[in-house]
C-alpha positions in Angstrom: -18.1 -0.8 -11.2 -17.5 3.3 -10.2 -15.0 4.7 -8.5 -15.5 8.4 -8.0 -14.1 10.5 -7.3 -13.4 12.3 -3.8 -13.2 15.6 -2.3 -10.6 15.8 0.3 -9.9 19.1 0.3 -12.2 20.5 3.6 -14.9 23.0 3.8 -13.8 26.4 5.4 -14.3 26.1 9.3 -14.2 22.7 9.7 -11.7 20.9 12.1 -8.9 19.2 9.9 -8.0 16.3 12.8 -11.7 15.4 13.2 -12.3 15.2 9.6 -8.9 12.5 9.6 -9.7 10.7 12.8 -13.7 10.1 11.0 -12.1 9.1 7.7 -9.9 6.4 9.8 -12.4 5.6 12.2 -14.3 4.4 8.5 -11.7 3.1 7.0 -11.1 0.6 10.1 -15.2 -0.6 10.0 -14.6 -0.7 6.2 -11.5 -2.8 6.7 -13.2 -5.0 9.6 -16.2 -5.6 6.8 -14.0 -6.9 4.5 -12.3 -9.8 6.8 -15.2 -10.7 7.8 -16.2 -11.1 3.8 -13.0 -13.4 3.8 -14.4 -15.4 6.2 -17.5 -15.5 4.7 -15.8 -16.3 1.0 -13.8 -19.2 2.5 -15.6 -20.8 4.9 -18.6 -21.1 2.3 -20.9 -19.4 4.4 -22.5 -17.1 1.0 -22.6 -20.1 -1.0 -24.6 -21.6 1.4 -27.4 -18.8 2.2 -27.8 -18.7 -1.6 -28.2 -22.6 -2.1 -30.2 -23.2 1.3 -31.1 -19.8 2.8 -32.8 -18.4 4.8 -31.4 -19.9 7.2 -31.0 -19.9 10.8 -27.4 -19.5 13.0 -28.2 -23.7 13.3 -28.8 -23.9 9.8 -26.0 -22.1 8.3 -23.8 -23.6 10.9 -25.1 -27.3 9.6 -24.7 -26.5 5.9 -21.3 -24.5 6.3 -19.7 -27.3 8.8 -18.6 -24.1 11.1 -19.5 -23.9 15.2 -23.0 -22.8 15.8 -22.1 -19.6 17.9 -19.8 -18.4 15.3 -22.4 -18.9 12.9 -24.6 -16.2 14.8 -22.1 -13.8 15.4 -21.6 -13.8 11.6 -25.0 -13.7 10.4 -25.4 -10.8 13.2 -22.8 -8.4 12.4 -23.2 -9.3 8.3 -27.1 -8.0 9.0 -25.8 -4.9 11.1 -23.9 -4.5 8.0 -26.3 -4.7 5.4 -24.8 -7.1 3.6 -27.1 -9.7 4.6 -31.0 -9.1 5.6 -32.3 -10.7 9.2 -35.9 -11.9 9.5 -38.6 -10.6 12.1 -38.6 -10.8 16.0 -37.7 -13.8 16.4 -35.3 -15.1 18.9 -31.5 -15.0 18.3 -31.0 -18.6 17.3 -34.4 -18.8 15.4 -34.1 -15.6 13.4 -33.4 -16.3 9.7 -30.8 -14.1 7.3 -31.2 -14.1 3.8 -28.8 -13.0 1.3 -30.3 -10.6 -1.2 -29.6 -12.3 -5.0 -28.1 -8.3 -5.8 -25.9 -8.7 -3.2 -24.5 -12.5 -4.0 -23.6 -10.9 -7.4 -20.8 -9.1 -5.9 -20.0 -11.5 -2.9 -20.4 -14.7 -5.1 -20.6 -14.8 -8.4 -16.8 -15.1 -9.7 -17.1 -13.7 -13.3 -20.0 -11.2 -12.4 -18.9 -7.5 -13.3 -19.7 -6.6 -9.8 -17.8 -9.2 -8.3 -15.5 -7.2 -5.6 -15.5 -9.4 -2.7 -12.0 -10.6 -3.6 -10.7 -7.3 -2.5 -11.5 -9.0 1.4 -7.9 -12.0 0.2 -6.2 -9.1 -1.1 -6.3 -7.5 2.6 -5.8 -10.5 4.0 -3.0 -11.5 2.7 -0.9 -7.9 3.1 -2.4 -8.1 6.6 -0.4 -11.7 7.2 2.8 -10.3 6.0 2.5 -6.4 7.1 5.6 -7.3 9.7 7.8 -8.5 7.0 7.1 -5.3 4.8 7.9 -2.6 7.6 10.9 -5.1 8.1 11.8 -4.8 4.0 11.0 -0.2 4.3 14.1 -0.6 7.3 16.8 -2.7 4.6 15.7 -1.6 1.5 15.3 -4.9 0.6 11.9 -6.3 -0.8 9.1 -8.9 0.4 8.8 -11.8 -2.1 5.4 -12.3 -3.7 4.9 -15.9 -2.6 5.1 -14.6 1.1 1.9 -13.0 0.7 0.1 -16.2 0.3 -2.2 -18.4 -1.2 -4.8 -15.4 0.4 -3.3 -12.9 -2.1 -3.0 -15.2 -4.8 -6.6 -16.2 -5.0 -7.7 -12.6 -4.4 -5.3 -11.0 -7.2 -6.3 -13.4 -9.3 -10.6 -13.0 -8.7 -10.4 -9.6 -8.5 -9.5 -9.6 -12.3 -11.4 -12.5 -13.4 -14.7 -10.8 -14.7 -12.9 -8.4 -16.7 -10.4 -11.1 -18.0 -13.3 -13.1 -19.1 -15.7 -11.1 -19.8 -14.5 -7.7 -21.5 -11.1 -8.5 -22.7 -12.5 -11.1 -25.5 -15.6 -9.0 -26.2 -15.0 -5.2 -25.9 -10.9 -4.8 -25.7 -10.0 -7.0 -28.3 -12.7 -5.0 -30.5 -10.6 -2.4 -30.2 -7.9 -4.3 -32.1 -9.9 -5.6 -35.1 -6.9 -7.0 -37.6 -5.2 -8.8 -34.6 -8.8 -10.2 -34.0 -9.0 -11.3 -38.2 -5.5 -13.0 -37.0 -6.7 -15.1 -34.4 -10.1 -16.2 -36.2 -8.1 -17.7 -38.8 -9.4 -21.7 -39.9 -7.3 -24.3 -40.1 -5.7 -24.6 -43.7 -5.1 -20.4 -43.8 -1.6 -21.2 -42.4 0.3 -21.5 -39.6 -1.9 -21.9 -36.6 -2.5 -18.3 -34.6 -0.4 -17.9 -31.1 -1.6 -15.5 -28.2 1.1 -15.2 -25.2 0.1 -14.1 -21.4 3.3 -12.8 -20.1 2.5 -12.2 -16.2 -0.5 -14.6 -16.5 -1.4 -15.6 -12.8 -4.0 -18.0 -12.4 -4.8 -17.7 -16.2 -8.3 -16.2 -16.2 -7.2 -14.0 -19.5 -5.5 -17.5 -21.3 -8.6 -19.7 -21.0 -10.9 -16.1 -21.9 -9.1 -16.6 -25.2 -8.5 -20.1 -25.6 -12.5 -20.4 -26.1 -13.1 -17.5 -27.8 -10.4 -18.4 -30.4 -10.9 -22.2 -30.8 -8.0 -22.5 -33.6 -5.6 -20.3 -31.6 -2.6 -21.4 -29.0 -2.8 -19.4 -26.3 0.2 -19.4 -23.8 0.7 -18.2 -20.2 3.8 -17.4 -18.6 4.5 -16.3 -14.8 7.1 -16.6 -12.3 5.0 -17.9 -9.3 4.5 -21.9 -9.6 1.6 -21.9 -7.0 -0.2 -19.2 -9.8 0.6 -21.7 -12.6 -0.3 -24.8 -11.0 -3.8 -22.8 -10.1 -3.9 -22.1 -14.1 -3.1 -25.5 -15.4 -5.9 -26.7 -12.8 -8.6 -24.7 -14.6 -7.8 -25.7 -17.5 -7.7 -29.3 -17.5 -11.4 -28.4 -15.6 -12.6 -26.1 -18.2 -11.5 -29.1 -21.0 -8.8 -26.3 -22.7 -5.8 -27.8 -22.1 -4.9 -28.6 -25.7 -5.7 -25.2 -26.8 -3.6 -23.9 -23.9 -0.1 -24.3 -23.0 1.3 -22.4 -19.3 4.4 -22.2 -17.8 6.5 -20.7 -15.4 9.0 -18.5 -16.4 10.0 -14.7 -16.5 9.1 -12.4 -19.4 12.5 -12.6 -20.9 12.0 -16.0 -21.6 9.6 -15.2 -24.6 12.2 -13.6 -27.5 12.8 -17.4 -28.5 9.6 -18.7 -27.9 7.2 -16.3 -30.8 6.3 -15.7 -33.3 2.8 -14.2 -31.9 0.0 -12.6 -33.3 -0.6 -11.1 -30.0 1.1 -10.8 -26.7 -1.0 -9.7 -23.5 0.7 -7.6 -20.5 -2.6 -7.6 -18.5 -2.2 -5.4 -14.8 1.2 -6.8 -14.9 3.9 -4.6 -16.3 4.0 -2.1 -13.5 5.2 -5.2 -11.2 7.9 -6.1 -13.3 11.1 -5.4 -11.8 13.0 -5.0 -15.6 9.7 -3.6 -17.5 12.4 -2.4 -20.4 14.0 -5.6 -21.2 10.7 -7.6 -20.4 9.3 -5.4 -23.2 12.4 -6.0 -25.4 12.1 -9.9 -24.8 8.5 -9.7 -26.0 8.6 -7.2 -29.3 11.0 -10.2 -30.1 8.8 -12.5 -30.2 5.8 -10.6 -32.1 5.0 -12.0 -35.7 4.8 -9.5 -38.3 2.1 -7.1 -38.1 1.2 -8.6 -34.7 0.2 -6.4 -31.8 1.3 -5.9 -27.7 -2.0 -5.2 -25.6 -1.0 -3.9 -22.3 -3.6 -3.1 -19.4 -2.1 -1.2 -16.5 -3.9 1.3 -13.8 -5.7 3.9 -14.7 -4.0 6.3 -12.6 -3.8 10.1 -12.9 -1.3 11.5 -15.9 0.9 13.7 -13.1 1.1 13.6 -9.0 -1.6 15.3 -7.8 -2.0 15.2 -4.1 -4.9 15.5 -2.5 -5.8 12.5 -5.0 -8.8 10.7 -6.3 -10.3 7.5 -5.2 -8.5 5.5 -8.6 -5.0 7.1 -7.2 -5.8 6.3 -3.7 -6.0 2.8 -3.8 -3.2 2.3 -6.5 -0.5 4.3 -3.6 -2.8 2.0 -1.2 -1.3 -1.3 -3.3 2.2 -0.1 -3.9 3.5 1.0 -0.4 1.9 -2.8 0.8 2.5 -5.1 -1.6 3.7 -4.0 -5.5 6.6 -1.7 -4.6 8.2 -4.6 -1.8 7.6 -7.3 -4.5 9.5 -5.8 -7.1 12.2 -4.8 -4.9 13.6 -8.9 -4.1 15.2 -8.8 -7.6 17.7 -6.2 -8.5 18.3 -4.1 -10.4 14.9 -3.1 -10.3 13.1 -0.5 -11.3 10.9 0.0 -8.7 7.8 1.1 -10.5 5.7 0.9 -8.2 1.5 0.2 -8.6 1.6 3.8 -10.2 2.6 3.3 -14.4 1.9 7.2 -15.2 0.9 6.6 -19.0 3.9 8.9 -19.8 6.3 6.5 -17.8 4.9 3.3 -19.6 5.5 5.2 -23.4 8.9 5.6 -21.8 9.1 2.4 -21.7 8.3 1.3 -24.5 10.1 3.5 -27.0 12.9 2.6 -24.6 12.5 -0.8 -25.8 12.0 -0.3 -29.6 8.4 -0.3 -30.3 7.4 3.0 -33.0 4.3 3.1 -31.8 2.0 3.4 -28.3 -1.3 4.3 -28.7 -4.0 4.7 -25.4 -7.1 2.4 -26.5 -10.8 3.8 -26.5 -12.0 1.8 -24.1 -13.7 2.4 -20.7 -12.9 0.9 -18.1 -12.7 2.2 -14.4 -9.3 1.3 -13.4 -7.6 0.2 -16.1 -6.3 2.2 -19.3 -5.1 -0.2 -22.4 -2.5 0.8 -25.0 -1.4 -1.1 -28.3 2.1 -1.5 -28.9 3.6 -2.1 -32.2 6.6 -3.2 -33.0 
């Protein structure tokens, strides 16, 4: 997945208003595209073209269990869109849409790379709660993360699945070969090898590990119960739930619970509201020689406005939803979405590691350090 980036500056004798009012007017038909990819996500109405399709408005509306004139508005403005393909001449209620098996890669397929339909929940649920934040930017005060919804939830949580599953056990971890040797250790080498999620949400990352390590432990921690209970769910499903344990809890909680080979801080520190003393709590509980991986945004090294696409949508997060979060507990230190990779080695000396080293690995919006203790 690319983001690149964009030119915002204007070209000499253009009109600066016009230029805005066509970048809003787009942003408002993007927006607009990406509720109705909620609707289409959780009414089922994907799932079924790609089972049963193509199908007609009747058809999808018979498979999908929805009303048979919402079904053709759907299909209709998802065809005006592009996102689905509409068949000949045919009348309105007997022309078929099919959705092309490219396209159900990114609208469908959960651990798919180019899985970005759960940016649609992510929208949805800052829309639901919108009032409440312009409400919190009057007081000061913040907007608790549960108040965004189940909505948000989901989305935060699919949004990072594919890279959770698929590139953190495969390409990030290379990047840490001896904690690796740590957690292939058989049974009979000694004590059995412990990971730790701290800010786990639904658990994508813990059950990534938990089958990729069969002889490891590997715990996830997070605050939200409704995140937790979503964890636990998939792994009883996925049959990991002896190889997993996952609670709720903050990320001071882990000094007394270690010692472990490696501790994961995956898109979560920036939303902590004490990142020092949750970093403190968990070089506590590190084993010897064992190893902190933290994933946070990718974002430029220094304000730089206009910005890129990457610093765009991070500001586009933290004036809606990360920056009101961490705000309910205090003191906080209101990060924000935007961890400057100077701010997060800040933090980290701060809380007595030696060393914080920036990871080679690619990745679009993400940058990975190692911490050591």
């Amino acid at each position: 997945m690319t983001a690149p980036d964009t030119d915002l500056s204007p070209q000499p004798g253009t009109d600066r208003g016009e230029l805005l009012a066509q970048r809003l007017s787009d942003g408002a038909v993007g927006a607009l595209e990406l509720f109705s990819v909620y609707l289409g996500t959780e009414l089922g109405l994907y799932r079924a073209l790609e089972r049963h399709g193509p199908l007609t408005p009747a058809g999808l509306a018979g498979r999908a269990g929805i009303a048979p004139r919402y079904a053709r508005e759907w299909l209709e403005q998802q065809a005006v869109a592009g996102l689905l393909e509409a068949g000949g001449e045919e009348s309105a209620d007997e022309r078929r849409y099919r959705l092309d098996p490219a396209h159900a890669r990114v609208l469908l397929h959960a651990d798919d790379p180019a899985h970005v339909a759960p940016f649609a929940h992510l929208l949805a649920g800052i829309g639901g709660v919108l009032p409440q934040v312009a409400a919190a930017y009057r007081t000061g005060e913040g907007v608790p993360y549960e108040a965004y919804g189940a909505a948000f939830r989901h989305g935060q949580g699919r949004i990072n699945r594919p890279a959770f599953t698929r590139e953190l056990p495969t390409a990030w971890l290379a990047a840490l070969p001896d904690v690796v040797a740590r957690l292939e250790a058989a049974p009979g080498t000694g004590r059995r090898p412990r990971v730790a999620d701290v800010g786990c949400g639904q658990g994508w990352a813990v059950l990534a590990l938990a089958r990729a390590f069969p002889h490891a432990l590997v715990e996830g921690v997070d605050l939200d119960e409704a995140s937790i209970a979503d964890a636990r769910d998939q792994a009883e499903r996925a049959g990991l739930g002896d190889r997993t344990r996952l609670t709720c809890g903050d990320a001071a909680s882990m000094a007394g619970s270690g010692p472990y080979d490696l501790v994961l801080v995956l898109e979560a520190l920036h939303d902590f509201a004490r990142p020092v003393e949750a970093l403190r709590a968990v070089r506590a509980a590190l084993a010897p020689g064992g190893a902190v991986l933290v994933a946070d945004e990718r974002v430029a090294d220094r304000f730089t406005a206009p910005g890129d696409r990457v610093e765009r949508m991070m500001y586009g997060w933290s004036v809606t939803h990360c920056l009101p979060t961490q705000l309910v507990e205090r003191p906080s230190a209101a990060t924000g979405t935007v961890l400057r990779s100077g701010v997060l080695r800040g933090y980290a000396a701060e809380a007595g590691f030696r060393r914080c080293t920036v990871l080679p690995v690619d990745n679009d919006f993400l940058r990975l350090y190692r911490l050591d203790g």
